[in-house]
C-alpha positions as CSV (number, residue, x, y, z in Angstrom):
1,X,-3.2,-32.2,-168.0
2,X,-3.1,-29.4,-165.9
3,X,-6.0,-27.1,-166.1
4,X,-5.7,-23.4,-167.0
5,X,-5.8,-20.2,-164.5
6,X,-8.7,-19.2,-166.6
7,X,-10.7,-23.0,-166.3
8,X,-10.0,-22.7,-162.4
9,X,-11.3,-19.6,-162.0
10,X,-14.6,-20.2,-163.9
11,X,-15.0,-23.4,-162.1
12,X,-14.2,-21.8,-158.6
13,X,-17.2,-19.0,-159.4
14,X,-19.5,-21.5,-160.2
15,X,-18.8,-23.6,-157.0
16,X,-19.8,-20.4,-155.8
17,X,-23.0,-19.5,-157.3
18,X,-24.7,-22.9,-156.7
19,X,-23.6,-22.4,-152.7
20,X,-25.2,-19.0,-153.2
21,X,-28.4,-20.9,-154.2
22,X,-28.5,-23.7,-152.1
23,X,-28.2,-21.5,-149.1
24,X,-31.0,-19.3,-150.2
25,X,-33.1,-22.8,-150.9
26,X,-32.3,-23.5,-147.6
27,X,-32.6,-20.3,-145.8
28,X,-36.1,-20.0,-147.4
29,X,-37.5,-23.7,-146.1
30,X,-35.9,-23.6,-142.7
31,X,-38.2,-19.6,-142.4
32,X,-40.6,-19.6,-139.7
33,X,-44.3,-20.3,-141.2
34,X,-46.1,-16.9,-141.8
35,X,-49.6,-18.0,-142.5
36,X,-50.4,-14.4,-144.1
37,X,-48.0,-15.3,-146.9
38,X,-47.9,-19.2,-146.4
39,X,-50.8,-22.1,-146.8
40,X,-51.9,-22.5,-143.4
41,X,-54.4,-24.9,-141.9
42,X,-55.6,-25.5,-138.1
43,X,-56.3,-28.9,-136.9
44,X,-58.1,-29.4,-134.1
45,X,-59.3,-31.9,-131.7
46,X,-61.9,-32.2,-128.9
47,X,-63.5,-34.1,-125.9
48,X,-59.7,-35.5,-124.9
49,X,-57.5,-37.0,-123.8
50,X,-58.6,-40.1,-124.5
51,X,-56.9,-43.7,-124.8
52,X,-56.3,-42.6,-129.1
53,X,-54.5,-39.2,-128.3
54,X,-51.0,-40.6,-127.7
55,X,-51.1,-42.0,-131.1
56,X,-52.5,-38.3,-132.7
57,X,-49.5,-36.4,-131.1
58,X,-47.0,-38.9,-132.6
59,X,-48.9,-39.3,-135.7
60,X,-48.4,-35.7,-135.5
61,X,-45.0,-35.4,-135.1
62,X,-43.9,-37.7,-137.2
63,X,-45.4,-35.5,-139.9
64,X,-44.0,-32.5,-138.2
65,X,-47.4,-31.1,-137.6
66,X,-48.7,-29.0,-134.9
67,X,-52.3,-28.8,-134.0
68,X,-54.8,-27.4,-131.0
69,X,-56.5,-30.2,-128.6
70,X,-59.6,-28.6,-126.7
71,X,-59.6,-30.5,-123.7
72,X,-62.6,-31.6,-121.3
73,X,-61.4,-30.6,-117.4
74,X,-62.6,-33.6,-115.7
75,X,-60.9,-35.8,-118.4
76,X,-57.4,-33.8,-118.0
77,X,-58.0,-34.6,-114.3
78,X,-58.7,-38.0,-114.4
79,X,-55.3,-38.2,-116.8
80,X,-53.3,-35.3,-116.2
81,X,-50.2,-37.4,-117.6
82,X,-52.0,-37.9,-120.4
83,X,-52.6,-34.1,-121.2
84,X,-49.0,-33.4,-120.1
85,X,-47.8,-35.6,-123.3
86,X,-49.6,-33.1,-125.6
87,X,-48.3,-30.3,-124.1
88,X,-44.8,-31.7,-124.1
89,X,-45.4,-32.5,-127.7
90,X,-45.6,-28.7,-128.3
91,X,-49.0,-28.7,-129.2
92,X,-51.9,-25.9,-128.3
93,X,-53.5,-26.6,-125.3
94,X,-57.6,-25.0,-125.2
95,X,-60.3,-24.9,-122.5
96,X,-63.5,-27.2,-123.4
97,X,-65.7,-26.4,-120.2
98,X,-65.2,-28.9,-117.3
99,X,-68.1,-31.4,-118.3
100,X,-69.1,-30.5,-121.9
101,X,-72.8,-29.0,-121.4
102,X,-74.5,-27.3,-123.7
103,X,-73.4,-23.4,-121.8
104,X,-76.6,-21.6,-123.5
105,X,-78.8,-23.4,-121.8
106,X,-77.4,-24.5,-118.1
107,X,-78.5,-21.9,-115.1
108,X,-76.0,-19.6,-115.4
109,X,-74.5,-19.5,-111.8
110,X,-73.1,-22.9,-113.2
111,X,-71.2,-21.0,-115.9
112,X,-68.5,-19.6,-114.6
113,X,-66.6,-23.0,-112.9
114,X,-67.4,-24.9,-115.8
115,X,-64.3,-22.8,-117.6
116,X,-62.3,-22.3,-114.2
117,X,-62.5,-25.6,-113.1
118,X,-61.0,-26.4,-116.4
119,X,-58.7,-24.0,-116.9
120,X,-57.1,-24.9,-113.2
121,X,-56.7,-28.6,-113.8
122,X,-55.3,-27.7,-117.6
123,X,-53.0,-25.4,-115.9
124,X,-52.0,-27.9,-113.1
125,X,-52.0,-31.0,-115.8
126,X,-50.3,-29.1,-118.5
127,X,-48.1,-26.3,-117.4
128,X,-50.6,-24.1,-119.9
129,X,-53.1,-22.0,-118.8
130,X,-55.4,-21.9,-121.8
131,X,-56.2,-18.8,-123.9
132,X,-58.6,-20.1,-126.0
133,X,-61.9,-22.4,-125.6
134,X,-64.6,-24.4,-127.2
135,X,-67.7,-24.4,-126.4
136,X,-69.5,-28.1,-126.4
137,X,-71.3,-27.8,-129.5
138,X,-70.0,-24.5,-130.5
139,X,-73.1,-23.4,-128.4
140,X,-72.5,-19.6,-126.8
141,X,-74.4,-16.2,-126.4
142,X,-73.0,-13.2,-125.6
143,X,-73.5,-13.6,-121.4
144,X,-71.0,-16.7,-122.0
145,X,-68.8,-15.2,-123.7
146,X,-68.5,-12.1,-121.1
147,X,-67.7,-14.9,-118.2
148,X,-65.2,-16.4,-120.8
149,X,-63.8,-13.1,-120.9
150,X,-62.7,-12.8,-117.5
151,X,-61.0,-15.7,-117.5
152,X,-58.4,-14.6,-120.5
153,X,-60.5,-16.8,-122.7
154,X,-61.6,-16.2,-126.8
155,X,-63.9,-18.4,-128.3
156,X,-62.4,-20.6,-131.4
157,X,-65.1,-22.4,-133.4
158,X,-64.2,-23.6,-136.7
159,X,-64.7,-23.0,-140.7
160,X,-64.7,-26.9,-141.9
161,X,-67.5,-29.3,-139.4
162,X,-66.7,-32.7,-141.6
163,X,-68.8,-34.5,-138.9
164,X,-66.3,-37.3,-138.0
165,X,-68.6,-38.2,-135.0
166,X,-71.2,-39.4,-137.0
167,X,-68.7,-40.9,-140.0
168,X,-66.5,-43.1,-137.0
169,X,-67.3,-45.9,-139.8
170,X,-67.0,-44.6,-142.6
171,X,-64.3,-42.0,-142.9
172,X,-64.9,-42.1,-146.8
173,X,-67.1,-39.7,-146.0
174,X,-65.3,-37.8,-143.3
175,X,-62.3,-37.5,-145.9
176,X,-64.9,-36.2,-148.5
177,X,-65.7,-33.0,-146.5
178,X,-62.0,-32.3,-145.6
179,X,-61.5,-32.4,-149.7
180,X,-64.1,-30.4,-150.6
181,X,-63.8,-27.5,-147.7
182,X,-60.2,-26.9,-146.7
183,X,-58.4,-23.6,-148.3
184,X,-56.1,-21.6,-147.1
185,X,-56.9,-20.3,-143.6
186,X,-59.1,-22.9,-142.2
187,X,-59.5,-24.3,-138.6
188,X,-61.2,-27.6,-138.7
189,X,-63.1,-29.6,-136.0
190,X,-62.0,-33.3,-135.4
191,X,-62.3,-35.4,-132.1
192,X,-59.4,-37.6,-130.4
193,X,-62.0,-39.8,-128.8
194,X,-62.3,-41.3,-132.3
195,X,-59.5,-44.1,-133.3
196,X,-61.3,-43.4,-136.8
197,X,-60.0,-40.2,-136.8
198,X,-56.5,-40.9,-135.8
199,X,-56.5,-43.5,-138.9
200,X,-58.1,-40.1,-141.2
201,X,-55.2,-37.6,-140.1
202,X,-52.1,-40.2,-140.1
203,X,-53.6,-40.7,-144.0
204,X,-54.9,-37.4,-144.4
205,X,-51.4,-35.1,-143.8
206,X,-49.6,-36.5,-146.7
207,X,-52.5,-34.8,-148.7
208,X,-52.4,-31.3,-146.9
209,X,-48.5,-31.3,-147.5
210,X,-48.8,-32.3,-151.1
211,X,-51.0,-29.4,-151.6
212,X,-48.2,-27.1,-149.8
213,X,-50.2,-26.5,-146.7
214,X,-48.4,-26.3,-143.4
215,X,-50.2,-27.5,-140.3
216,X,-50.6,-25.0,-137.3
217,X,-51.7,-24.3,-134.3
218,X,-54.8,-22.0,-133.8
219,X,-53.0,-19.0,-132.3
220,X,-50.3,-19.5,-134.9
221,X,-52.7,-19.2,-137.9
222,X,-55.5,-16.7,-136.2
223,X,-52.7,-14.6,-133.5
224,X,-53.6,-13.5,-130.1
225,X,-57.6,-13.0,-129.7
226,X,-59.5,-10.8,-127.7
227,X,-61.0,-12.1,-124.3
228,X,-64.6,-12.6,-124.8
229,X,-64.7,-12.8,-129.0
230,X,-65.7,-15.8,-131.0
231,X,-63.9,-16.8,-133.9
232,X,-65.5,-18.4,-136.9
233,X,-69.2,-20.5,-136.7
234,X,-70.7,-24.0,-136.2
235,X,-71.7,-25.0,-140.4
236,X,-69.3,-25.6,-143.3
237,X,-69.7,-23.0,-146.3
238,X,-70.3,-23.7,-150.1
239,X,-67.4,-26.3,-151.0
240,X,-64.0,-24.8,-152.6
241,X,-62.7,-28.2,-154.3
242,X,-59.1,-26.6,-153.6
243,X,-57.6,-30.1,-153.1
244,X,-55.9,-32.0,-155.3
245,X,-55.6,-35.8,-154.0
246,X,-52.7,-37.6,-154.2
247,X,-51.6,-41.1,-155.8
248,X,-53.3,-44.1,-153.5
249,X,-49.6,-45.4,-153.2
250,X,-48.6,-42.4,-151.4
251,X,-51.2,-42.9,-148.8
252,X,-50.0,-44.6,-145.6
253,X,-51.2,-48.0,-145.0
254,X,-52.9,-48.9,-142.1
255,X,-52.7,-51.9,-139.3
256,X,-55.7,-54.5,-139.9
257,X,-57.0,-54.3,-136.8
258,X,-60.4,-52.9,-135.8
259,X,-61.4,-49.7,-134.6
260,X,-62.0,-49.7,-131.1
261,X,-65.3,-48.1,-129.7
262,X,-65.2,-43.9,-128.6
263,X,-64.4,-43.1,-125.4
264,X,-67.5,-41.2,-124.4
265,X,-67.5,-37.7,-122.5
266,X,-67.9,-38.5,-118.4
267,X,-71.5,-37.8,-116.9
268,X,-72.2,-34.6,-115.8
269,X,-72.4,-34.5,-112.3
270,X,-72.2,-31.0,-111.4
271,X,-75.0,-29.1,-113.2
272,X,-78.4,-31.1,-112.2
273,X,-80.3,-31.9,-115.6
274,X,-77.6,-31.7,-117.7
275,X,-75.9,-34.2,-120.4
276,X,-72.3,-34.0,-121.4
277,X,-73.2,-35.0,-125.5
278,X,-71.0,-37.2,-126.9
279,X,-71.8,-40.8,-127.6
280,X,-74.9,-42.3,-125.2
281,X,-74.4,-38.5,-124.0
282,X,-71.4,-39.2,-122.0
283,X,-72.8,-42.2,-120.1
């Protein structure tokens, strides 16, 4: 039977209205993130690239997740392909010294060329000349930070330490920290030179995006620093418990094969008398 003028009509503003919604729906999730309005959270890695950070970056994108790598100079120079990758990946690229000392304590005509050095094999690696660093440790003083400053450089510490270093076997207990200390706003410290870690995130992210967090990069959550200052500090705070966990069947499973061993920091071979941390301290 045909239908009536009337019937069409109400049918044909209808059609309408649900467009109207969908493309607002739509307009709103394809936004870009503004982590003053939006549940941010900064990931980021140290001491790479390793032989694990190609699987982080595609763990990463597979997730559609950007984070910040703070990379050690004389590891992007013995793998500048390797650092390239991240870049390409469209992740954050920061400056981690040249051969992870503690930068507080080494004489300080040895200060300045542990960030240049860096930040000219990052550059020549990476295409990025770093705005941000990491010092080894989290370990500055103010006469650092004014040699950091001339290079374009702001310290970036971190508000959640969940000590994945010393939990490579048992990430239980690195997952435990990352529940109990992420909100809104956080920059975390992991390492790539952990295949634990990799196996934490790729299980980890589904968690963060259940709890409607989107996962930056440090300038993207923080914005442009000032040369020479030092974002956040070096200890977790009182737990938040903000984290709700998700159903074990929505976690990603995982190959059965072992973790393979770190891949230490490089010697120091530059600054007599000084270690580069890290497992064995980077022998």
């Amino acid at each position: 039977m045909p239908s009536s003028p009337k019937l069409v009509a109400i049918a044909a503003a209808a059609a309408l209205f649900l467009a109207g919604c969908g493309a607002s729906e739509t307009a709103a999730s394809e936004r870009p993130v503004d982590c003053a309005k939006d549940k941010c959270v900064a990931l980021t890695f140290d001491d790479g690239p390793t032989p694990f950070t190609d699987r982080l970056v595609g763990v990463l994108n597979d997730a559609g997740a950007k984070a910040t790598f703070f990379m050690i100079g004389n590891k992007v120079a013995a793998n500048p392909a390797g650092a390239r990758r991240v870049a390409d990946a469209g992740m954050e690229i920061g400056n981690h010294t040249w051969e992870h000392p503690n930068m507080t304590t080494i004489p300080e005509q040895y200060v300045p060329e542990q960030l240049s050095k860096a930040q000219d094999a990052i550059a020549a690696a990476t295409g990025q000349t770093p705005t941000l660093w990491r010092p080894a440790g989290g370990l500055t003083d103010d006469a650092v930070n004014a040699v950091a400053a001339k290079d374009g450089l702001a310290g970036v510490l971190w508000d959640v330490i969940p000590f994945d270093w010393i939990n490579d076997s048992n990430i239980a207990a690195t997952r435990y920290m990352l529940m109990t200390q992420i909100k809104p706003g956080s920059v975390v410290l992991l390492h790539d030179s952990y295949s634990s870690t990799v196996d934490l995130v790729e299980q980890f992210i589904p968690v963060l995006k259940a709890n409607g967090y989107h996962l930056v990069t440090v300038s993207q959550l923080l914005g442009d620093r000032a040369p020479g200052s030092v974002y956040g500090g070096r200890d977790n705070g009182p737990p938040v418990n903000l984290l709700k966990d998700i159903p074990a069947e929505d976690i990603p499973a995982l190959p059965a094969t072992p973790s393979p061993a770190p891949m230490p920091n490089f010697p120091i071979t530059d600054i007599p008398g000084a270690n580069s941390g890290g497992p064995n301290n980077g022998v």
